[in-house]
N, CA, C and O atoms as a Tinker XYZ file with bonds, in Angstrom:
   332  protein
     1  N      0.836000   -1.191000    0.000000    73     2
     2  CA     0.000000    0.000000    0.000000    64     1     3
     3  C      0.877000    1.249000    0.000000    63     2     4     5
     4  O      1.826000    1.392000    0.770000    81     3
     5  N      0.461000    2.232000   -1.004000    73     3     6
     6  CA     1.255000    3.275000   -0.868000    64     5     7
     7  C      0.946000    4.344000    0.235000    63     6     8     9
     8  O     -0.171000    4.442000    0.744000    81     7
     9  N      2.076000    5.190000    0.592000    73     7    10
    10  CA     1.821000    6.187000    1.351000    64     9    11
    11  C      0.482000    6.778000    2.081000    63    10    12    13
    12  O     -0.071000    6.685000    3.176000    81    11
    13  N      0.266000    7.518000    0.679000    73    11    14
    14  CA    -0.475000    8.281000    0.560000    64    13    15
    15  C     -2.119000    8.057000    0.574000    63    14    16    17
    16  O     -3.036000    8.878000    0.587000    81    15
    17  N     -2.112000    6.152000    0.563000    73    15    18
    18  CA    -3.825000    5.723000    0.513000    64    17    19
    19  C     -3.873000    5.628000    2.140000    63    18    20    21
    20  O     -4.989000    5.546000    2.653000    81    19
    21  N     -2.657000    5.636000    3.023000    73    19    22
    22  CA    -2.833000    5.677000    4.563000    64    21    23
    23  C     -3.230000    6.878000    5.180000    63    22    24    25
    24  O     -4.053000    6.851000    6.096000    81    23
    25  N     -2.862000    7.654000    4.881000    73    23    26
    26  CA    -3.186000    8.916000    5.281000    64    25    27
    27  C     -4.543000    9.756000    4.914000    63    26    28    29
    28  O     -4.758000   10.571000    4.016000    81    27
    29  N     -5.465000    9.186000    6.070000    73    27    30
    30  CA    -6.828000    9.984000    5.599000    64    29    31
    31  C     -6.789000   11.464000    5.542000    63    30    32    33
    32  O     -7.855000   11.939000    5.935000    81    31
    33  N     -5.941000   12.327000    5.193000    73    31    34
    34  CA    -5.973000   13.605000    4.992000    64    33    35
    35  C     -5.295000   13.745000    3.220000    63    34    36    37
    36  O     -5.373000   14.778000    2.555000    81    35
    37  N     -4.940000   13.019000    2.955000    73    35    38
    38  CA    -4.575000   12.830000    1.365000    64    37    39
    39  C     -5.386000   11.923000    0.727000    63    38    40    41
    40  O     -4.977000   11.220000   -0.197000    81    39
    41  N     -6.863000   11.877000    1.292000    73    39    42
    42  CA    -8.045000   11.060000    0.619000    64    41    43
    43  C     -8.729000   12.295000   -0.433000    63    42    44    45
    44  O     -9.260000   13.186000    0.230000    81    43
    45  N     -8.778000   12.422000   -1.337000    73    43    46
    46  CA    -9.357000   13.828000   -2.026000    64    45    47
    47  C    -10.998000   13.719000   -1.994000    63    46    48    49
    48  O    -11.573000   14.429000   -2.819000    81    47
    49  N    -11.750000   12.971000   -1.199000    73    47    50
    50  CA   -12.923000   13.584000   -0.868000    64    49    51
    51  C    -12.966000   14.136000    0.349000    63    50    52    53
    52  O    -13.408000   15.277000    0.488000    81    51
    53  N    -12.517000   13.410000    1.384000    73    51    54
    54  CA   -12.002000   13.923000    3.026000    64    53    55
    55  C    -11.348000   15.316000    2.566000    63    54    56    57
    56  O    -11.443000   16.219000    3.397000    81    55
    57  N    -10.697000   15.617000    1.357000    73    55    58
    58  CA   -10.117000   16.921000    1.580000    64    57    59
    59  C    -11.304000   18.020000    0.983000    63    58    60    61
    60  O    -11.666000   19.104000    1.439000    81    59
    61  N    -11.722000   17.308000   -0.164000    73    59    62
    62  CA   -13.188000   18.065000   -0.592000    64    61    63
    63  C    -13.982000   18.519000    0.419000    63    62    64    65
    64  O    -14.311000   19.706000    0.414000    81    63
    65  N    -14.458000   17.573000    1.543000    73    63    66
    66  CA   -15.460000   17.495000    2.139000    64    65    67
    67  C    -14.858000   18.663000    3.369000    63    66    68    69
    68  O    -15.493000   19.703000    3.544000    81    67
    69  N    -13.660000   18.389000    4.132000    73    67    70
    70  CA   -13.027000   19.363000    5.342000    64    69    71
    71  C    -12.934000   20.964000    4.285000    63    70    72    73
    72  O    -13.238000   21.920000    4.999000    81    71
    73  N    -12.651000   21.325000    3.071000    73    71    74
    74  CA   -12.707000   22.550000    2.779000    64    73    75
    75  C    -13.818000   22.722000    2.126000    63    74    76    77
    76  O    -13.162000   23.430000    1.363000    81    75
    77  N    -14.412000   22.744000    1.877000    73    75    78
    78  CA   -16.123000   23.289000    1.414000    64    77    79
    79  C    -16.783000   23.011000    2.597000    63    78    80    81
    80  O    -17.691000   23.815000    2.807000    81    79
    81  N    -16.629000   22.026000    3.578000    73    79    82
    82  CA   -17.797000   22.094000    5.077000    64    81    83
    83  C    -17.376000   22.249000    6.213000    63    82    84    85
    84  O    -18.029000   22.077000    7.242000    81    83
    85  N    -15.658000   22.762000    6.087000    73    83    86
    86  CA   -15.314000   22.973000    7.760000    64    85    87
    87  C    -14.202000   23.961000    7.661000    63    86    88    89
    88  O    -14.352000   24.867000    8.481000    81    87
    89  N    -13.170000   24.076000    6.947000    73    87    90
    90  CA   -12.231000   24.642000    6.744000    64    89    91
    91  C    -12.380000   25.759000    5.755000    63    90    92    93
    92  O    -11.876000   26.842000    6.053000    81    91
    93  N    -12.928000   25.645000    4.763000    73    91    94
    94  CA   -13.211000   27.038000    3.727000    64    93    95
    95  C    -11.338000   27.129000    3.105000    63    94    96    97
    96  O    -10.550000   26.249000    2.757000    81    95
    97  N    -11.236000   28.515000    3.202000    73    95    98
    98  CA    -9.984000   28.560000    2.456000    64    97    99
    99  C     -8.555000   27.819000    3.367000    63    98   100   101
   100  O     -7.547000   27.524000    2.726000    81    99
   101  N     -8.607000   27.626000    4.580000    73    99   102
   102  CA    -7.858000   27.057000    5.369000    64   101   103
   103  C     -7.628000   25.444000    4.787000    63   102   104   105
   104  O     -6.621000   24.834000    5.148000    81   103
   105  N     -8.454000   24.912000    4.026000    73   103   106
   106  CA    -8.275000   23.792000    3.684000    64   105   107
   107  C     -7.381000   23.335000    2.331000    63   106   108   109
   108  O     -6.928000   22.245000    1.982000    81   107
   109  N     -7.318000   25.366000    1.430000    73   107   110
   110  CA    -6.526000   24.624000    0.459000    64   109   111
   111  C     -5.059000   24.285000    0.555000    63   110   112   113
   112  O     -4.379000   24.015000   -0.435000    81   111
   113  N     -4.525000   24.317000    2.000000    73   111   114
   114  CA    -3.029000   23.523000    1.780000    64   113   115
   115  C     -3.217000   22.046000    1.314000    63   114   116   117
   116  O     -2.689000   21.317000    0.475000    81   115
   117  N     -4.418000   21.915000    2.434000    73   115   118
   118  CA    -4.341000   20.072000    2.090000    64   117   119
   119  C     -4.756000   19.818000    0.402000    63   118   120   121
   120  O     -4.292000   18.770000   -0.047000    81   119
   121  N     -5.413000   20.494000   -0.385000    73   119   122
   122  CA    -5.605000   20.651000   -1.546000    64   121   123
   123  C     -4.600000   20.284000   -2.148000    63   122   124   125
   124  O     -4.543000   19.179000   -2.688000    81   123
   125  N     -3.442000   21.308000   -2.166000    73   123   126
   126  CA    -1.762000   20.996000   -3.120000    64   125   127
   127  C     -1.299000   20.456000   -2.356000    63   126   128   129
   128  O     -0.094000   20.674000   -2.484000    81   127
   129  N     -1.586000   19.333000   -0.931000    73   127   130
   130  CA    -0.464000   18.642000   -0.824000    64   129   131
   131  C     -1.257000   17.135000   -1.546000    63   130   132   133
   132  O     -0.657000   16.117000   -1.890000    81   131
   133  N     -2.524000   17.349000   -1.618000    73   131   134
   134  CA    -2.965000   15.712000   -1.791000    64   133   135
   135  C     -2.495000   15.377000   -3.579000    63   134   136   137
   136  O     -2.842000   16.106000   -4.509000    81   135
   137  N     -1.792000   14.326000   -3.700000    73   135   138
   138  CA    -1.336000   14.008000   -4.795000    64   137   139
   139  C     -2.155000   13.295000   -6.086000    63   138   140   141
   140  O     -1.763000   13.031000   -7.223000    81   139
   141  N     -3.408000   13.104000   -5.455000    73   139   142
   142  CA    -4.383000   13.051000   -6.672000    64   141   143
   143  C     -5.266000   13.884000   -7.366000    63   142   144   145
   144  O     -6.168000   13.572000   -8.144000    81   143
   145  N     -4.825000   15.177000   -6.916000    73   143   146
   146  CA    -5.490000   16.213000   -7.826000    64   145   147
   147  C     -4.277000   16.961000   -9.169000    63   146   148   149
   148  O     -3.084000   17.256000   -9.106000    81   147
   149  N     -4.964000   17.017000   -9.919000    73   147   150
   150  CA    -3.659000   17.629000  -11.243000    64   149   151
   151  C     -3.458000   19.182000  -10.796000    63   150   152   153
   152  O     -3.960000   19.722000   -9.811000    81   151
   153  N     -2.765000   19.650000  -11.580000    73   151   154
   154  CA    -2.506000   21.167000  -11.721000    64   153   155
   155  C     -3.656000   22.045000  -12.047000    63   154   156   157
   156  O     -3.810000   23.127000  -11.480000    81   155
   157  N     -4.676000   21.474000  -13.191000    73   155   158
   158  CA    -5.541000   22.205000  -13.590000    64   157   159
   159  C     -6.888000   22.051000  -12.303000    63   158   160   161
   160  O     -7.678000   22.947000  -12.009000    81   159
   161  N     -6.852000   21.101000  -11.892000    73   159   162
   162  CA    -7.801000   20.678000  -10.612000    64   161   163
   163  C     -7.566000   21.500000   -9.605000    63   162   164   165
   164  O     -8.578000   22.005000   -9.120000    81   163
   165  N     -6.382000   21.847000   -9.057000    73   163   166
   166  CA    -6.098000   22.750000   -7.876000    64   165   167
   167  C     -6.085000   24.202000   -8.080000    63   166   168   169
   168  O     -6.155000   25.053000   -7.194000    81   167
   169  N     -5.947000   24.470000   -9.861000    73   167   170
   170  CA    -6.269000   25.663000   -9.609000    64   169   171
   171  C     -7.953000   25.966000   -9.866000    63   170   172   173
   172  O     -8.229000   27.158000   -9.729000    81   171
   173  N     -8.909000   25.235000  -10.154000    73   171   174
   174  CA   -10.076000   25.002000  -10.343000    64   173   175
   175  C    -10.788000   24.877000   -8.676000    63   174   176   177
   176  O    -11.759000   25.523000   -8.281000    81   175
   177  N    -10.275000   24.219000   -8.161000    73   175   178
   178  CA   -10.426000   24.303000   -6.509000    64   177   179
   179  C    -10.333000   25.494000   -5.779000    63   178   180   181
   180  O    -11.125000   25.890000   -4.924000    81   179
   181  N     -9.005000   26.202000   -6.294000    73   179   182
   182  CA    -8.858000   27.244000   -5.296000    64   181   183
   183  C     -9.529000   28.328000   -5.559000    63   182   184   185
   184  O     -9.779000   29.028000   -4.578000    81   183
   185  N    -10.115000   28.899000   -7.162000    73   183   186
   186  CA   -11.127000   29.636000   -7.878000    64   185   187
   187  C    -12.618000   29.284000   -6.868000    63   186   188   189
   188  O    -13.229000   30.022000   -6.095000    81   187
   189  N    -12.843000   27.935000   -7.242000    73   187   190
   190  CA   -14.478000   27.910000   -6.455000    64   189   191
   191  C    -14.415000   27.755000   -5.198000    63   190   192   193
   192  O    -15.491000   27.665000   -4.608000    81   191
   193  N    -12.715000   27.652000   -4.135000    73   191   194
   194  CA   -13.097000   28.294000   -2.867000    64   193   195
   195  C    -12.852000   29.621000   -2.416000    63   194   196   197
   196  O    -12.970000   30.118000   -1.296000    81   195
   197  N    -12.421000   30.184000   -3.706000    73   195   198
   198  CA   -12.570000   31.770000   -3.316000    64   197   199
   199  C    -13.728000   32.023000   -3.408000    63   198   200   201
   200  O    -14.319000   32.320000   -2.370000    81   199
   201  N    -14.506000   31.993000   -4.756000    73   199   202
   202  CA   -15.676000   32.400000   -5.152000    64   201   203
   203  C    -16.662000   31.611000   -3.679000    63   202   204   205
   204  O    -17.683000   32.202000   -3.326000    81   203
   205  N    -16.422000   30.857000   -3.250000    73   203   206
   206  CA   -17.492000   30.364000   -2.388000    64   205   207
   207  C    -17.112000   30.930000   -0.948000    63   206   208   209
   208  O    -18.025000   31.149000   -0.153000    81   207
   209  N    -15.499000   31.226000   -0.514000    73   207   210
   210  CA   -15.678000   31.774000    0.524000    64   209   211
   211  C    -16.077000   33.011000    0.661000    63   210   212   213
   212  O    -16.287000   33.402000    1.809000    81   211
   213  N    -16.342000   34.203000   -0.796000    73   211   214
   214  CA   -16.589000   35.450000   -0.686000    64   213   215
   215  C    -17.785000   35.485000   -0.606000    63   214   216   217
   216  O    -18.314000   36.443000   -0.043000    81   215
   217  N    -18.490000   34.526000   -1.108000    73   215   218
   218  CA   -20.094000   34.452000   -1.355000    64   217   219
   219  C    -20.681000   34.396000    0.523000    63   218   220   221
   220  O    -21.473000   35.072000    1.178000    81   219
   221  N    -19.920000   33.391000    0.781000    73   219   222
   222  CA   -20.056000   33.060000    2.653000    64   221   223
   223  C    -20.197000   34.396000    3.521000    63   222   224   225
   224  O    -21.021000   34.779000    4.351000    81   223
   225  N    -18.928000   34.986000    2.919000    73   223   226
   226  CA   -18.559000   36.009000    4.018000    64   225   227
   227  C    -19.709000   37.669000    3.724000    63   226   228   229
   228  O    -20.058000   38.557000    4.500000    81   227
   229  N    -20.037000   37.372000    1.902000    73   227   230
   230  CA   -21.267000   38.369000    2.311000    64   229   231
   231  C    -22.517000   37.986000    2.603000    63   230   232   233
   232  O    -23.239000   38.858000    3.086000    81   231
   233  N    -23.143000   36.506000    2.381000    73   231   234
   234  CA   -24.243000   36.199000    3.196000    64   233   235
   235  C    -24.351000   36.479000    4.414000    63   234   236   237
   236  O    -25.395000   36.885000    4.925000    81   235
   237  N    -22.994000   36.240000    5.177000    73   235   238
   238  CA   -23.111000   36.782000    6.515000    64   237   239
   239  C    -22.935000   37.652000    6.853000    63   238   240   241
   240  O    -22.978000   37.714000    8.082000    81   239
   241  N    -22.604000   38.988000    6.098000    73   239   242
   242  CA   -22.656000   40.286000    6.730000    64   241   243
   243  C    -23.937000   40.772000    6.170000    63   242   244   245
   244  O    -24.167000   41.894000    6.622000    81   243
   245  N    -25.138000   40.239000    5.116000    73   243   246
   246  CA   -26.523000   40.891000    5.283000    64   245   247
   247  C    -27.090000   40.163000    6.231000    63   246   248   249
   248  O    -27.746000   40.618000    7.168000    81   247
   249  N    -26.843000   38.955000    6.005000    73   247   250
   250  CA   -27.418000   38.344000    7.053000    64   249   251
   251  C    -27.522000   38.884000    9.022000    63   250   252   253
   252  O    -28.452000   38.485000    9.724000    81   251
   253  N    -26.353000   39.834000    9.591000    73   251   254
   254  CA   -25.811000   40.274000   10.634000    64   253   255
   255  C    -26.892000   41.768000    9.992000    63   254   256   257
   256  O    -27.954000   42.030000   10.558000    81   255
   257  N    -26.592000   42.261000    9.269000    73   255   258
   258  CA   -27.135000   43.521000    9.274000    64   257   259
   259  C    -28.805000   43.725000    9.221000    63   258   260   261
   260  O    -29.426000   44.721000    9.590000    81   259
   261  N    -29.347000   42.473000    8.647000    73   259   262
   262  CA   -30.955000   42.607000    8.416000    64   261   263
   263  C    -31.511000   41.966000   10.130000    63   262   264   265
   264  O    -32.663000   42.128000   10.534000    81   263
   265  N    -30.302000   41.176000   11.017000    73   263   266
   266  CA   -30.305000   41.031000   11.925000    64   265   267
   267  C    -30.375000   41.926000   12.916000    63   266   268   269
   268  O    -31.209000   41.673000   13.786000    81   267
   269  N    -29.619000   43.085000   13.059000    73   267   270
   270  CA   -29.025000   44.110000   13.754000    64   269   271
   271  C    -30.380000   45.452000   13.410000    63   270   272   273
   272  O    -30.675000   46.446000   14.074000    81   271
   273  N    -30.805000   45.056000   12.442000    73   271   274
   274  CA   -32.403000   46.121000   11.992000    64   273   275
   275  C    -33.088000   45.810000   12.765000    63   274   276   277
   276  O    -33.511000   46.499000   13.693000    81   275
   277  N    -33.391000   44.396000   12.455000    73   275   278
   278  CA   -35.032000   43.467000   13.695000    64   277   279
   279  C    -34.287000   44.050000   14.889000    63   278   280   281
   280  O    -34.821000   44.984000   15.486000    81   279
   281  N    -33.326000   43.678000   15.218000    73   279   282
   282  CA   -33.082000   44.146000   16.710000    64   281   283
   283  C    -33.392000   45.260000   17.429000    63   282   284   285
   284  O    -34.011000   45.285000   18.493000    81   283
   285  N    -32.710000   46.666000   16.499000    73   283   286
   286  CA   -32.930000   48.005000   16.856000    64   285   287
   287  C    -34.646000   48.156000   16.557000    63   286   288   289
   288  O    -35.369000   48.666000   17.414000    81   287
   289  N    -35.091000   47.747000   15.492000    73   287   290
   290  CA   -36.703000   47.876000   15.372000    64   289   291
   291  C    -37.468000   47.158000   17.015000    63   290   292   293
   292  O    -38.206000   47.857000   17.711000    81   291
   293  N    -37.228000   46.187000   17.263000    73   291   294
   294  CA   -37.820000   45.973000   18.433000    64   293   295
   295  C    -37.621000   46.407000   19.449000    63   294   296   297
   296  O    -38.424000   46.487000   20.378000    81   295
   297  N    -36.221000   46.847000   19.419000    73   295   298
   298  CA   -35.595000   48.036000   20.656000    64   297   299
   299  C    -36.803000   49.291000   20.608000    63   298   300   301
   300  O    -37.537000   49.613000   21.542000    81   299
   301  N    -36.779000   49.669000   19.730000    73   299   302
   302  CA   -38.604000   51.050000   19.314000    64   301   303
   303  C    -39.274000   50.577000   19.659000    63   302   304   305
   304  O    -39.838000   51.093000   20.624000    81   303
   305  N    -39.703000   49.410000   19.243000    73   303   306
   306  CA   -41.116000   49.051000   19.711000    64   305   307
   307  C    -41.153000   49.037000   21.227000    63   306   308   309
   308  O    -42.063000   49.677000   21.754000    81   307
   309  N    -40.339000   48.434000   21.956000    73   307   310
   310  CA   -40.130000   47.926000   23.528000    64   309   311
   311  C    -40.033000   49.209000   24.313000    63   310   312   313
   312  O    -40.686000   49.165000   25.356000    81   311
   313  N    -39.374000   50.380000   24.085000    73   311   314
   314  CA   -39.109000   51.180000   24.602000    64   313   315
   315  C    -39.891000   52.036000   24.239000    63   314   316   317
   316  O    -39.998000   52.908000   25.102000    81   315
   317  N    -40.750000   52.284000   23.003000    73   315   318
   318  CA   -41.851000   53.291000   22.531000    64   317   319
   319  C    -43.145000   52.915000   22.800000    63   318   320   321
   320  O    -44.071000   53.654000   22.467000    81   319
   321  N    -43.438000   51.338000   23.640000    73   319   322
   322  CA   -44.154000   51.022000   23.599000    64   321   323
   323  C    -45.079000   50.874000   25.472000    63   322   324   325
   324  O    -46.081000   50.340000   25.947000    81   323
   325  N    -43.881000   51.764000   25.952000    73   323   326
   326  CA   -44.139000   52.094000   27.390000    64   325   327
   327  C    -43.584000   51.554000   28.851000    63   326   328   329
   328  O    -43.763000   51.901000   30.018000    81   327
   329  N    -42.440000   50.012000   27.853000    73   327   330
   330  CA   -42.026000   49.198000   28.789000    64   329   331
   331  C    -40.931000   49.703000   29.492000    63   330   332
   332  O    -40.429000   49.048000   30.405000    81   331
């Protein structure tokens, strides 16, 4: 058995799966170290985890801000409302 089929961190779905559902861009080292992805694959990887971690990071800042509205709106209501 070679190396590299021992090591569950050079499994290229375990590495798929830890950077798109746990790691985000932190995961593409394990990306160029796992030896079954080509050249054109890793740079195809690291494109759709940019594009997917930028997409992340502004869902969650409307997401925080349409949050932070309801909040202050019920802050009016609570406090305009005699309590």
């Amino acid at each position: 058995m070679t190396e590299s089929r021992n090591k569950w961190y050079l499994n290229p779905w375990v590495v798929l799966a830890l950077t798109f559902f746990v790691l985000g861009p932190f995961g593409l080292p394990l990306v160029y170290k796992c030896p079954r992805f080509g050249r054109l694959m890793k740079i195809v990887l690291t494109i759709v985890v940019a594009v997917y971690t930028v997409y992340a990071v502004l869902i969650t800042a409307k997401t925080g801000e349409q949050t932070y509205k309801r909040i202050m709106e019920l802050q009016a209501t609570l406090l305009g409302g005699g309590f």
